[in-house]
C-alpha positions as CSV (number, residue, x, y, z in Angstrom):
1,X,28.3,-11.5,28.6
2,X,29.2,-13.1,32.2
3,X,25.9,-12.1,33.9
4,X,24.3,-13.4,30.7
5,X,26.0,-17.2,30.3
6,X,25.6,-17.3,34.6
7,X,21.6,-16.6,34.4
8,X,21.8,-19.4,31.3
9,X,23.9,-22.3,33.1
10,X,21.5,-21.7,36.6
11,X,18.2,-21.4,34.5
12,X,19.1,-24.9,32.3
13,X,20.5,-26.7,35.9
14,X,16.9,-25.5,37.1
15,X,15.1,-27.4,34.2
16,X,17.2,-30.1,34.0
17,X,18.5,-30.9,37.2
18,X,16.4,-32.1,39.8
19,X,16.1,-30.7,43.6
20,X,19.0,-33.3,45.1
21,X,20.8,-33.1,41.6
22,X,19.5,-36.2,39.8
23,X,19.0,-36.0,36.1
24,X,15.5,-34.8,35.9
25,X,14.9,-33.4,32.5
26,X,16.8,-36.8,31.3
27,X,13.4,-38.7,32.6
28,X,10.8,-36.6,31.4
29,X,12.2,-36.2,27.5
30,X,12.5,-40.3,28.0
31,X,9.3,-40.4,29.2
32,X,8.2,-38.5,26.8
33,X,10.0,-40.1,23.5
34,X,8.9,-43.4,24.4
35,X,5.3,-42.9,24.9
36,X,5.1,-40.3,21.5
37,X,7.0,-43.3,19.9
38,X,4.8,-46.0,21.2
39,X,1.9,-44.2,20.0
40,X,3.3,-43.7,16.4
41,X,4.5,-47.1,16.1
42,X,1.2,-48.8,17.3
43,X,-0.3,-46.2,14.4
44,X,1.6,-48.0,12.2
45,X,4.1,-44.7,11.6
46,X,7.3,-46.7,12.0
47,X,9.1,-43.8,10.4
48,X,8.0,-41.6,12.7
49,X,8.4,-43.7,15.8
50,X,12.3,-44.0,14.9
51,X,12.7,-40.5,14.0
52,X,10.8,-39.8,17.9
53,X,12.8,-42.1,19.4
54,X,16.6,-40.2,17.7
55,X,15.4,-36.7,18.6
56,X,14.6,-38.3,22.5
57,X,18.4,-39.6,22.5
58,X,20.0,-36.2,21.3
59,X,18.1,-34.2,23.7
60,X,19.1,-36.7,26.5
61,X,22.8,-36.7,25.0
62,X,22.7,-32.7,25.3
63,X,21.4,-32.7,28.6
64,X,24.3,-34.9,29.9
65,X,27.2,-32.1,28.1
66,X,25.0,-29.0,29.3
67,X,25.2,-30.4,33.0
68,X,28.7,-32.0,33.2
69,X,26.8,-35.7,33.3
70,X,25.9,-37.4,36.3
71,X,26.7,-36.0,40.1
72,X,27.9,-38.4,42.3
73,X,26.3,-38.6,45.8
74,X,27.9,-36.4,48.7
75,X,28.5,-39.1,50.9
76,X,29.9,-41.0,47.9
77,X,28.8,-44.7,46.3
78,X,27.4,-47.2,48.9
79,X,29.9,-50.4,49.0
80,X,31.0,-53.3,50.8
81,X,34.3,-53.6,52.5
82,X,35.8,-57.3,54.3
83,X,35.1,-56.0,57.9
84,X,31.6,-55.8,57.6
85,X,30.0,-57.3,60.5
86,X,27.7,-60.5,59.9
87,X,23.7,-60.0,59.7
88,X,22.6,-60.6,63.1
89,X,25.8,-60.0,65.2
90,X,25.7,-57.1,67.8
91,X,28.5,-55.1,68.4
């Protein structure tokens, strides 16, 4: 059951995950949703375009718990600090 539930958890991180671990599969259901919603709504299928637009957000919510959510950078978060030197000034 081991081998199994490995070969699971790296198949959906291939799918989901893009190549420098951004949340690809998030995008394309997004993507997806809104433009099959779009269409149904400018049909006049407002029912439809909600019901779209739920099944969109669940697949996005499961993608986040299947992958542990967002990865943070390697180098971490970009930031400022008080030292930074002034645009224009050479060191």
């Amino acid at each position: 059951m081991g081998r199994f539930r490995d070969s699971a958890d790296r198949l959906i991180g291939a799918v989901l995950v893009g190549g420098q671990g951004e949340p690809a599969g998030a995008r394309r259901v997004t993507q997806v949703a809104s433009v099959a919603a779009r269409a149904a709504a400018d049909g006049g299928h407002t029912a439809l375009a909600v019901t779209v637009a739920v099944i969109g957000s669940a697949v996005v919510a499961t993608e986040a718990v299947l992958t542990g959510g967002a990865v943070p950078p390697e180098g971490g978060y970009a930031g400022f600090t008080a030292e930074a030197p002034k645009r224009g000034s050479r060191r």
